[in-house]
C-alpha positions as CSV (number, residue, x, y, z in Angstrom):
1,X,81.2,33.8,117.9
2,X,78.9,31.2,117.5
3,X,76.5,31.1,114.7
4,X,72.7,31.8,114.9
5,X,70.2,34.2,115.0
6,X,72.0,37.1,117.3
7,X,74.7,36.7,114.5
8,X,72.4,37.7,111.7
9,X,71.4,40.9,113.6
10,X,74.8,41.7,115.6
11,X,77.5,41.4,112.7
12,X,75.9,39.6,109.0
13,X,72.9,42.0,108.5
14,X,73.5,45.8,108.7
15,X,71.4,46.2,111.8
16,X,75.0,45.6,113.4
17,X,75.4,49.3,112.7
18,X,72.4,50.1,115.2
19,X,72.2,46.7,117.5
20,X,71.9,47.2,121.3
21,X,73.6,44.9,123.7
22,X,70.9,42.7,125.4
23,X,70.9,39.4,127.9
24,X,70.8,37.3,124.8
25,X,73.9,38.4,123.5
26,X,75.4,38.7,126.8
27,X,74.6,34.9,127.1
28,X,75.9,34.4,123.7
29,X,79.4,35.9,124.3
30,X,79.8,34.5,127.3
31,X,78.7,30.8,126.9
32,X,81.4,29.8,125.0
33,X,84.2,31.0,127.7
34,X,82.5,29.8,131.0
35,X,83.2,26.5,132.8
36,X,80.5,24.1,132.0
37,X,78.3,23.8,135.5
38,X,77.6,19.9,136.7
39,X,73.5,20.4,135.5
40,X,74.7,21.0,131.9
41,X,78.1,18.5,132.2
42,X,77.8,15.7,129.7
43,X,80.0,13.6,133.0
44,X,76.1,14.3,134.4
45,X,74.4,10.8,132.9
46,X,71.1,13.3,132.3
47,X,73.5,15.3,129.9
48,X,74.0,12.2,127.3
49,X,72.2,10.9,124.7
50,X,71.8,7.1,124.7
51,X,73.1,7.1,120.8
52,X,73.3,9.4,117.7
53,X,73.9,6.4,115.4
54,X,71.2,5.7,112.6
55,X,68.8,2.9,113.3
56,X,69.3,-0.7,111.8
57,X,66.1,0.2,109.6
58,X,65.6,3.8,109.2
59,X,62.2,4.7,108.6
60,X,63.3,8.3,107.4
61,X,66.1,10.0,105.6
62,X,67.1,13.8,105.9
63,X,67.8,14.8,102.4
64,X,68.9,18.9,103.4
65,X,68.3,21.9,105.5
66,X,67.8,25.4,105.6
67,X,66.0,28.4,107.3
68,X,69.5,29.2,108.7
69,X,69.7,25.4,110.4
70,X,65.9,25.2,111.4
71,X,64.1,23.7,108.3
72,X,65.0,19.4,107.8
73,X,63.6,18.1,103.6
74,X,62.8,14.3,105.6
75,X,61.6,11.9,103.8
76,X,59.8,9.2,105.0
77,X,61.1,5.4,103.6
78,X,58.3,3.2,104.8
79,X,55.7,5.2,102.7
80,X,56.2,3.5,98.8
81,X,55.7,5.9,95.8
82,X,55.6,8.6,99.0
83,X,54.2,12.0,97.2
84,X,56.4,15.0,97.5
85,X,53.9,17.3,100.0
86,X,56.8,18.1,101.4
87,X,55.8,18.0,104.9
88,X,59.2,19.3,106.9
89,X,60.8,18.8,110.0
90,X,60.7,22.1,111.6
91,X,62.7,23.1,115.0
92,X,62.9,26.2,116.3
93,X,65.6,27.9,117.6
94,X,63.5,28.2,121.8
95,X,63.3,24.2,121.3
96,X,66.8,24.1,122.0
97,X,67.7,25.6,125.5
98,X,71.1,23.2,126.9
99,X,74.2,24.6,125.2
100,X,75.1,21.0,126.0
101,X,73.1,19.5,123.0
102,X,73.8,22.1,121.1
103,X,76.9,21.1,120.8
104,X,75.6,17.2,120.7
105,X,74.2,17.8,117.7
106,X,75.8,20.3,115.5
107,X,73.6,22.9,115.2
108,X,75.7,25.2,114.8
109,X,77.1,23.4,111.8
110,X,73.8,23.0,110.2
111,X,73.4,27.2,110.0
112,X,75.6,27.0,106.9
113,X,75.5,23.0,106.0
114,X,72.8,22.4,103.0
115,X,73.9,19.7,101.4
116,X,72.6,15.9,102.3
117,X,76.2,14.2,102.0
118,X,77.7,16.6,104.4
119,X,74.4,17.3,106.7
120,X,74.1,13.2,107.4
121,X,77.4,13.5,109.5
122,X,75.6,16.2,112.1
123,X,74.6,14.8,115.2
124,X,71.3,16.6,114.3
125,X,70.6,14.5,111.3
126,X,70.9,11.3,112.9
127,X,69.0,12.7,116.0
128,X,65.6,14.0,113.7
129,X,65.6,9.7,112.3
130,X,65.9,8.7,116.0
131,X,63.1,10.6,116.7
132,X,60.9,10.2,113.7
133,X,61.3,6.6,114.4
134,X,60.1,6.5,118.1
135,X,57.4,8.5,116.4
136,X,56.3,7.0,113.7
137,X,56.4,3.2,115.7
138,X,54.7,4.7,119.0
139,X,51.5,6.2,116.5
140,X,51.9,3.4,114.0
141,X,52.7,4.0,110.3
142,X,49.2,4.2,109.2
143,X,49.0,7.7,111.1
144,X,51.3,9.5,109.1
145,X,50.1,8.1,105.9
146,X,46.4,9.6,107.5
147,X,47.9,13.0,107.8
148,X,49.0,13.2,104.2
149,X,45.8,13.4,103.0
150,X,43.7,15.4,106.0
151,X,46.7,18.0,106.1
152,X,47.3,20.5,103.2
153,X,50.4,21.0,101.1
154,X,53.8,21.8,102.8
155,X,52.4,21.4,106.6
156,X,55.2,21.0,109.0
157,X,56.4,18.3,111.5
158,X,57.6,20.4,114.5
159,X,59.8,19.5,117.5
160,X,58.5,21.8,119.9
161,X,61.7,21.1,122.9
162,X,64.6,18.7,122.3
163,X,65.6,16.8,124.6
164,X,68.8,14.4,125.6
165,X,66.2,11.3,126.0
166,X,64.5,11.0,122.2
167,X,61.4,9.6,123.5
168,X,60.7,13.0,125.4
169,X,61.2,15.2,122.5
170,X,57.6,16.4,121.5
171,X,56.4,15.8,117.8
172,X,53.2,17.8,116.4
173,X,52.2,18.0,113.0
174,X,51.0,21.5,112.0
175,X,48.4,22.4,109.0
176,X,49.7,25.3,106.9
177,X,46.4,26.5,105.7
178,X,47.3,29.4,104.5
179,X,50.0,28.0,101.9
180,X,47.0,26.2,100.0
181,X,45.0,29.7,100.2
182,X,47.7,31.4,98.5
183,X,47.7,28.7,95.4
184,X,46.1,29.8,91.9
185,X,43.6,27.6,90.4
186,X,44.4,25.9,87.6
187,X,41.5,27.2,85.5
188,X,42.6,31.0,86.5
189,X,46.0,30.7,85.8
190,X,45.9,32.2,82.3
191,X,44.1,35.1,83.3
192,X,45.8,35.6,86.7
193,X,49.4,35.3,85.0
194,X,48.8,37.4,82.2
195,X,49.7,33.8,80.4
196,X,48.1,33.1,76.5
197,X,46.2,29.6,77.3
198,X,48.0,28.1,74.6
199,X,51.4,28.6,76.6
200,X,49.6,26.9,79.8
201,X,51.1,23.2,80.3
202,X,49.6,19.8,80.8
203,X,48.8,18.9,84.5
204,X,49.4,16.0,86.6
205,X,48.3,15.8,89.9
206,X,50.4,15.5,92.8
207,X,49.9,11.8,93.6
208,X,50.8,11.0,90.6
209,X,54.2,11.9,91.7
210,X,57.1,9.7,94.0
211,X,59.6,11.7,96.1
212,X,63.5,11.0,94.5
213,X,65.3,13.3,96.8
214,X,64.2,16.6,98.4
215,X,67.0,18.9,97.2
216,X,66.1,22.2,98.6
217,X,63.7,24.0,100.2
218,X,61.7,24.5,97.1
219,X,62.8,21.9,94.7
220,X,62.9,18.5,94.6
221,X,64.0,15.5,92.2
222,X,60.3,13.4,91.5
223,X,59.1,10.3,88.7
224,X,55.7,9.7,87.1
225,X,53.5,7.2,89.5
226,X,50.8,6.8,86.6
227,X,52.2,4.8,84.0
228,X,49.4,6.7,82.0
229,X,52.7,8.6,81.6
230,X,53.7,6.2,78.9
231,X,56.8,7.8,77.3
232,X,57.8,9.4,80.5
233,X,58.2,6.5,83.4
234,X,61.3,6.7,85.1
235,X,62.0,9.7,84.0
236,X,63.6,12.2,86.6
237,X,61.9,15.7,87.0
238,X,62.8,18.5,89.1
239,X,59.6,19.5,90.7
240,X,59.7,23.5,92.1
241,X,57.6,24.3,94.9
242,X,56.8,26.7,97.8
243,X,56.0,26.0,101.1
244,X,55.9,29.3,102.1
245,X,56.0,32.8,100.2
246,X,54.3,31.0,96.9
247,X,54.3,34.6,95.2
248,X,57.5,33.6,94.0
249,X,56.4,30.6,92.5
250,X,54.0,32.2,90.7
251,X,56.4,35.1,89.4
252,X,58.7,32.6,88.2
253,X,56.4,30.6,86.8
254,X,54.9,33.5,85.0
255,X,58.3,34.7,84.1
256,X,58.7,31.3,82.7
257,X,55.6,31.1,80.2
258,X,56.3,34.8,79.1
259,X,60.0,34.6,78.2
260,X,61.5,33.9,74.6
261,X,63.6,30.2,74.6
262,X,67.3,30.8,75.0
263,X,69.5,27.7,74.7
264,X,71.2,28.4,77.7
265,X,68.2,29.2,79.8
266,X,65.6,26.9,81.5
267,X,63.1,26.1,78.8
268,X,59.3,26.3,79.9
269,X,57.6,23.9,82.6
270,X,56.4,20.9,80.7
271,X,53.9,19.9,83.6
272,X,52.0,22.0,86.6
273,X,51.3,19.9,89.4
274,X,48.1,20.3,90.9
275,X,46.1,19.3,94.5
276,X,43.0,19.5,95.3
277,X,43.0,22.0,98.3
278,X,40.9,21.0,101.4
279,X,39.1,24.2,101.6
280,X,37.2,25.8,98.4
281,X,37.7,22.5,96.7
282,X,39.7,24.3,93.9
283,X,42.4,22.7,92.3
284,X,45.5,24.4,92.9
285,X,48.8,24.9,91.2
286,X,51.5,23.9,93.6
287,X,53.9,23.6,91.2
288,X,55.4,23.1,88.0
289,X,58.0,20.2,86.7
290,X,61.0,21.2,84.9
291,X,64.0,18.8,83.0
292,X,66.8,17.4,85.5
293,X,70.7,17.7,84.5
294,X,72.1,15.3,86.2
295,X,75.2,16.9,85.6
296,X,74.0,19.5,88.4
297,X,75.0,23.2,89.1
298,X,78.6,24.3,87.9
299,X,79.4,25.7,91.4
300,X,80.8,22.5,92.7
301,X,82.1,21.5,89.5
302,X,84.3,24.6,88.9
303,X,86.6,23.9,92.1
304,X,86.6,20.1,91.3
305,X,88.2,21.0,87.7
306,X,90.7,23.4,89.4
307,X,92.2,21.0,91.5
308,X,92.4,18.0,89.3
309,X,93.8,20.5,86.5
310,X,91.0,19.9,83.8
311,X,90.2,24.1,83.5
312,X,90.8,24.6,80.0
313,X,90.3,28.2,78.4
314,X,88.2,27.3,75.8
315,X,85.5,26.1,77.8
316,X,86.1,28.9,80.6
317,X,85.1,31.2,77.6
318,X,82.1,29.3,76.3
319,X,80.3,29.4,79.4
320,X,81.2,33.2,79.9
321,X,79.9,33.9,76.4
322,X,76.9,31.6,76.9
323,X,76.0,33.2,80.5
324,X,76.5,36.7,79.3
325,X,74.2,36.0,76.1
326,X,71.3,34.6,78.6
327,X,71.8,37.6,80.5
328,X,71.5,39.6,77.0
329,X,68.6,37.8,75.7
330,X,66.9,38.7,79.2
331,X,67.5,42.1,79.4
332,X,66.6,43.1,75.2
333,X,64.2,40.2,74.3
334,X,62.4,39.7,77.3
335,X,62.7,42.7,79.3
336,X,63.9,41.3,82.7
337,X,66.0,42.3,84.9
338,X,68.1,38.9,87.1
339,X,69.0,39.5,90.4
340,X,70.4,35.9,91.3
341,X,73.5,35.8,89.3
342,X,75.3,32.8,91.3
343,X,76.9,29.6,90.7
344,X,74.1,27.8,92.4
345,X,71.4,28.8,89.6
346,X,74.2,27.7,86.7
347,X,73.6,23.9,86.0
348,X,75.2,21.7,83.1
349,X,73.8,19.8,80.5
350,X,75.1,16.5,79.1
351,X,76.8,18.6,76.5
352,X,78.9,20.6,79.0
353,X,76.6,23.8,77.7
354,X,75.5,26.0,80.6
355,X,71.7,26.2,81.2
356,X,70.3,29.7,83.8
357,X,68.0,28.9,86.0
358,X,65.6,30.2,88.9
359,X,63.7,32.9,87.8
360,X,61.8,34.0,91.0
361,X,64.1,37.7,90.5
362,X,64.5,37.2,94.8
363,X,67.9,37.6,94.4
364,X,70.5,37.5,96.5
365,X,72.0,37.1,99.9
366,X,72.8,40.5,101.7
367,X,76.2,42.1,100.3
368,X,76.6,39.5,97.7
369,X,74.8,42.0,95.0
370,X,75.7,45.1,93.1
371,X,77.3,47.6,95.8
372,X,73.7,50.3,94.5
373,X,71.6,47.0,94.7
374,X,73.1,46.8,98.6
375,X,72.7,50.1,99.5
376,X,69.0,50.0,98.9
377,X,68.9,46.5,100.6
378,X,70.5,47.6,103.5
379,X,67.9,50.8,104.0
380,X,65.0,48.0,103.1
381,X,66.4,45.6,105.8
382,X,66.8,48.7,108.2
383,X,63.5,49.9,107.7
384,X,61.8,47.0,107.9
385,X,63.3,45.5,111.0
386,X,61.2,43.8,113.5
387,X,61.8,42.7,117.1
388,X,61.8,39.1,118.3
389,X,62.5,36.9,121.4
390,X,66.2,36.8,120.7
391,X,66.7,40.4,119.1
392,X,65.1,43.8,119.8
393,X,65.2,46.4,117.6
394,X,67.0,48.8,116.7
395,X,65.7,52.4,117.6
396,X,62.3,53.6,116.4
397,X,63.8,56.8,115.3
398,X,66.1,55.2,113.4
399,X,64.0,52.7,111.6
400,X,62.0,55.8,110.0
401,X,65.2,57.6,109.3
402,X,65.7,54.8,106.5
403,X,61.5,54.3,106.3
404,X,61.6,57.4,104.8
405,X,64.8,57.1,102.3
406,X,62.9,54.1,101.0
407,X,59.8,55.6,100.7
408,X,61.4,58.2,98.2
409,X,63.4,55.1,96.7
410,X,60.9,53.1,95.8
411,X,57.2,54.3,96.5
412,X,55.1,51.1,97.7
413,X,57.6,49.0,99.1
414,X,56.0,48.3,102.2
415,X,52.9,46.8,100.5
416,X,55.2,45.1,98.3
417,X,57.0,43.6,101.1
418,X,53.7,43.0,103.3
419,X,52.0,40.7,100.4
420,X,51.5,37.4,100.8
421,X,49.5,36.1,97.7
422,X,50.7,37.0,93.9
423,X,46.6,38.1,93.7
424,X,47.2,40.7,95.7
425,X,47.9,44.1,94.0
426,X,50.8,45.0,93.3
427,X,51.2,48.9,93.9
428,X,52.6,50.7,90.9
429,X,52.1,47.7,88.9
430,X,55.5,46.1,89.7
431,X,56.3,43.4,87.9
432,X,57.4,41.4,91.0
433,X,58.6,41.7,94.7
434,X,62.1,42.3,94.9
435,X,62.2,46.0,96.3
436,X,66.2,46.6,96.3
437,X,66.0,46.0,91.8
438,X,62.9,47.8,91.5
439,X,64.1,51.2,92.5
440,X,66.7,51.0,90.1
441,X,65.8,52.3,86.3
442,X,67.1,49.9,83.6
443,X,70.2,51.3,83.2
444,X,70.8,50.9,86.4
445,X,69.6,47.3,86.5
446,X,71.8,46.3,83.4
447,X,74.6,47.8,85.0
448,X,74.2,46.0,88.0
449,X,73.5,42.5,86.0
450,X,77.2,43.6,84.4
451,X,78.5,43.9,87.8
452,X,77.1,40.2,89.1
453,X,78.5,38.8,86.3
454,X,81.6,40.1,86.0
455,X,81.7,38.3,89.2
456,X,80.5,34.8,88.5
457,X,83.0,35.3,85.5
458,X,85.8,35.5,87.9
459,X,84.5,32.5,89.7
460,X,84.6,30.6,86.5
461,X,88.3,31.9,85.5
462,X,89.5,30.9,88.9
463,X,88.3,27.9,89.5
464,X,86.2,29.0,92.7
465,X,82.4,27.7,93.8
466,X,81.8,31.3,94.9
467,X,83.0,35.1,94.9
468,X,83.7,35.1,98.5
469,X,83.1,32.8,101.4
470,X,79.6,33.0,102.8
471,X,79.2,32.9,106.5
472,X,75.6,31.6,106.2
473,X,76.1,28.7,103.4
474,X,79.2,26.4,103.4
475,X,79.9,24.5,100.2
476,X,81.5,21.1,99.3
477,X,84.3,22.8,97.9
478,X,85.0,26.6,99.5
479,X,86.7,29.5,97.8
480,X,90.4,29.5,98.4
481,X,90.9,32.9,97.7
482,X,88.6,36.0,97.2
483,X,87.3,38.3,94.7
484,X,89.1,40.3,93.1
485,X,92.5,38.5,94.4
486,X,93.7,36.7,90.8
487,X,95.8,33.8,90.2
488,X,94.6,31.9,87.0
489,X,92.5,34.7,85.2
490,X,94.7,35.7,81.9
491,X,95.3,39.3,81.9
492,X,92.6,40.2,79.4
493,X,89.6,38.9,80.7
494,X,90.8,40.1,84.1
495,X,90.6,43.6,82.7
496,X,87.1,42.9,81.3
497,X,86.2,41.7,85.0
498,X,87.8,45.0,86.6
499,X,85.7,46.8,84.2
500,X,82.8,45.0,85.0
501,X,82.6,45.4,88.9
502,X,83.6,49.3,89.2
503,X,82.5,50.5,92.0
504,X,82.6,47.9,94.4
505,X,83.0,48.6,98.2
506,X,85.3,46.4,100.7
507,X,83.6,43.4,102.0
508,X,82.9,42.5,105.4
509,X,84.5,38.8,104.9
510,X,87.5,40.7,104.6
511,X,87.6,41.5,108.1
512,X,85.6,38.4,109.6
513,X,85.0,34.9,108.1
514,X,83.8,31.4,109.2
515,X,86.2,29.0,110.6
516,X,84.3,25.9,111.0
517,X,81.1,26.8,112.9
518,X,82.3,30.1,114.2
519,X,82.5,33.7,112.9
520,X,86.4,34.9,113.8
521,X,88.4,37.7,112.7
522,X,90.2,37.2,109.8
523,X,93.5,38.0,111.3
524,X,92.6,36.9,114.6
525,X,91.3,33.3,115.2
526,X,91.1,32.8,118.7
527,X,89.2,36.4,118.5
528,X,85.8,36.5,121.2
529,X,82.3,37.1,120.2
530,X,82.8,40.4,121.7
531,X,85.8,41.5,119.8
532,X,83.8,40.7,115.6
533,X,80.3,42.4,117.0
534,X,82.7,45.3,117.6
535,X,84.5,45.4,114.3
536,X,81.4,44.3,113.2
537,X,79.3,47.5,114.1
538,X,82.2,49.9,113.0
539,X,81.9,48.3,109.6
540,X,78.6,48.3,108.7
541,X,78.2,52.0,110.7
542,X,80.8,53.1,107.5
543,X,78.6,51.2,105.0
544,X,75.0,52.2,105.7
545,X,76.3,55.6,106.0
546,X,77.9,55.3,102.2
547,X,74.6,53.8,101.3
548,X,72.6,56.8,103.0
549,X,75.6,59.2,101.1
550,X,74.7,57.5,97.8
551,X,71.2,57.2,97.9
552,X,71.0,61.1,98.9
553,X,73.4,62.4,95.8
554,X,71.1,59.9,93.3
555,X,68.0,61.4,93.8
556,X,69.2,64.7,93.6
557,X,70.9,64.6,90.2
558,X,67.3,62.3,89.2
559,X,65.7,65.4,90.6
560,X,67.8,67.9,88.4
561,X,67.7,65.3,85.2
562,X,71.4,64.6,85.4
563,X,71.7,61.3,86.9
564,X,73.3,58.6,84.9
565,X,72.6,55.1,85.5
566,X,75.5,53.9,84.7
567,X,77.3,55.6,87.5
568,X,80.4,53.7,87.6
569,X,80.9,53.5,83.5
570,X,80.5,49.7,83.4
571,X,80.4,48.4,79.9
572,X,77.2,47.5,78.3
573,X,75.7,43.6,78.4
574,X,76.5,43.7,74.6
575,X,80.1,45.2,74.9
576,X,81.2,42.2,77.6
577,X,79.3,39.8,74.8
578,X,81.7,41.2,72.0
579,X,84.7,41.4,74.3
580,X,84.6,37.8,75.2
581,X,83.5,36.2,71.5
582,X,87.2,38.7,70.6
583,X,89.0,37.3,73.6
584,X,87.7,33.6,72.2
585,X,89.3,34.4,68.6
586,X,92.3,35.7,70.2
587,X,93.3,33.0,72.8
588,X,91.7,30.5,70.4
């Protein structure tokens, strides 16, 4: 089954349990198996693209994707000391109608590929420079350089139908208003956040800044423009941003300024970065700068170790004893709870020390969390489902079957959910946005921090980028095996680990995975679309109703006074601390 949006709703999400067949999944099942007519043949000269191959002199570079292969970080080469506005090439998923370039242009590899190394060998990266460059030389440089300052923060370049000929492919250039509406001022911040002035940093405007690289979808790598910056020109600073959903930002921030320093977690933003908005006048905080390890995250550094045979124990244990005393300093010192317990938010320092970061408390990716942090997220995702062109969904009486289990679950959530701007209220006074973490009480939310990282423990023990492979993000370096399979873990800490993740449920990637582009059966390759929505559906039709099963028993013993949070006996944050700093002194 190819990847895309009906795969989201048909087999990743758990609206699989409920999901209809339609004439876009009909399409979907079927496209891959039919003979390829003559008006979408690439032997039909209309069907082929003059060239994929970069131009001589590029005047953009794609630097990463996301939005599940519809978001392109471009930045443009032929602006110098370019500010990062971070003005994205957007295309979606209607503007591409002929399976035929589909195909052309890997799309369906760019679902899961993030990464600039591996994203510039798509057909789809060299195809969004083609096209920048026909229009960027047709309107003349000076146009685009125009729109940076008449359009606000994060507007979007979108490609509105794609076409085999470049030249017809239509460019537009969208204002996002609304992104520059959500921002704080900088002279309410204090008050807004909750923040002591003192703790607010310095600012620097955004022109003041040069694009590096355009990492992610809200970071990127900037320098100093000003050389009023004295001490700090050519220095490299990761610059976090929003273009969209900029309550985040401003929890993390906030989170940020509020915490108590921990060596191993991201000190406090040394810079906002500021823009004057074109509406109001204010000027608003789009961001905030934060140091660069050039080391980078330890998820691609852990495989790399394994298979050049440079895992050695001692480290393996530092960095479990440094992660799990973050994650204690967190939950006693600053009261937090830190739902995106990954490899990807675990960077290294010069000194080989591990350093947490990403404090928007989002967290994670559907099934990758706790297995009582998933069965809330499944109700939320189920009773907040909304139809769309490709998807209907799933029946109304069905949606307020799980409505109402959330309602009782966590009071609110739909405001919650609905809000757009961190200034809007917050209902119960929650802390932050992530529904699924705030129905749990804090026992619950420590024990579920224990289970996430008894997991990234096992990742760092095995060698392994990730727990299990993701269908929606491929890495440099995939797992080679799963959790909880062991093959390098000495038996003590894999004990701890066991002990740690009680209660986990079977995972789906144990019945289907991604082979290249493709969601297959794990046992079955050459499986049809048909055949993993099927096993699909019967899986997650076991799981919501185990979620549904749980969430009904825990607010009946909360409603007698005899629930326990810790429901599957996990040891404490400060037991796994003492266990490992034992298991140092007795392997060391």
């Amino acid at each position: 089954m190819e990847l895309g949006s009906a795969a989201i709703h048909h087999v990743i999400h758990p609206t699989a349990a409920f999901a209809r067949d339609t004439p876009s999944t009909t399409t979907l099942i079927s496209a891959a198996s039919r003979d390829v007519p003559w008006d979408e043949s690439q032997l039909n000269p209309k069907n082929r693209i003059d060239s994929l191959e970069l131009p001589q002199n590029p005047l953009w570079r794609v630097d990463g994707c996301t939005g599940l292969g519809t978001q392109y970080y471009v930045v443009p080469l032929f602006v110098p000391d370019a500010a990062p506005l971070r003005f994205d090439v957007f295309i979606p998923g209607a503007a591409i109608t002929s399976p035929t370039l589909r195909t052309l242009l890997d799309i369906n590899a760019a679902f899961h590929t993030k990464d600039a190394t591996r994203l510039r060998r798509l057909g789809i990266s060299s195809y969004i420079v083609r096209v920048l460059q026909v229009w960027t030389e047709q309107n003349g440089r000076d146009t685009y350089v125009n729109l940076t300052k008449t359009l606000p923060f994060g507007s979007r370049i979108i490609f509105e139908s794609l076409h085999f000929d470049i030249r017809q492919t239509k460019v537009s250039a969208v204002p996002t208003y609304y992104v520059e509406r959500q921002l704080i001022g900088a002279t309410r911040l204090s008050q807004v956040l909750d923040v002591a002035s003192e703790l607010i940093p310095k600012t620097v405007d955004i022109w003041d800044l040069r694009i590096v690289q355009e990492s992610h979808d809200s970071v990127c790598l900037v320098r100093m423009r000003d050389d009023k910056k004295g001490a700090h020109a050519g220095k490299l600073w990761v610059m976090k941003a929003m273009t969209s959903s900029t309550k985040y930002l401003f929890v993390e921030l906030r989170n940020l300024l509020q915490m108590e320093p921990h060596a191993n977690i991201i000190g406090r933003p040394e810079y906002l970065v500021t823009k004057r908005c074109l509406f109001g006048g204010k000027m608003g905080v789009v961001g905030f700068l934060l140091p660069y390890h050039e080391t980078g995250c330890i998820r691609d550094r852990l495989p790399l170790m394994r298979l050049c045979d440079q895992l050695r124990l001692e480290q393996q244990l530092n960095w479990a004893i440094q992660l799990t005393s973050a994650t204690l300093h967190l939950r006693e010192r600053c009261d937090m709870f830190y739902p995106d317990m990954r490899l990807d938010n675990v960077v290294l320092t010069n000194s080989q020390e591990v350093v947490m970061v990403d404090f928007e408390q989002r967290g994670v990716w559907c099934e990758f969390a706790a297995p009582e942090v998933n069965a809330i997220d499944y109700v939320r995702i189920l009773a907040s489902e909304e139809p769309d062109d490709a998807n209907p969904p799933i029946p109304d009486q069905t949606r307020a079957e799980f409505v109402s289990i959330l309602d009782a679950v966590c009071p609110g959530w739909a405001d919650l959910q609905a809000a757009d701007n961190y200034e809007s209220p917050r209902p119960h006074e929650y802390p932050n946005y992530n529904i699924p973490w705030l129905a749990l009480d804090k026992v619950e939310q420590e024990a579920a921090m224990v289970y996430m990282l008894g997991r990234v423990l096992w990742c760092i023990f095995e060698g392994q980028s990730a727990p299990q492979t993701a269908v929606w993000q491929s890495y440099c370096y995939e797992p080679d095996i799963g959790f909880p399979m062991y093959r390098l873990t000495p038996p003590d800490v894999r004990d701890l680990i066991e002990r740690c993740t009680r209660g986990r449920r079977p995972e789906l990637s144990s019945l289907i995975t991604r082979r290249g582009s493709k969601l297959v059966l794990r046992d079955h390759e050459d499986s049809s679309a048909e055949e993993v929505i099927k096993v699909a559906r019967e899986w997650w039709q076991a799981e919501v109703t185990v979620a549904k099963d749980y969430l009904a028993r825990r607010q009946q013993h909360k409603a007698n006074g005899t629930w326990d949070g810790n429901h599957w006996e996990r040891p404490t944050l400060t037991e796994v601390l003492a266990e490992l700093e034992k298991l140092k002194e007795a392997h060391l």
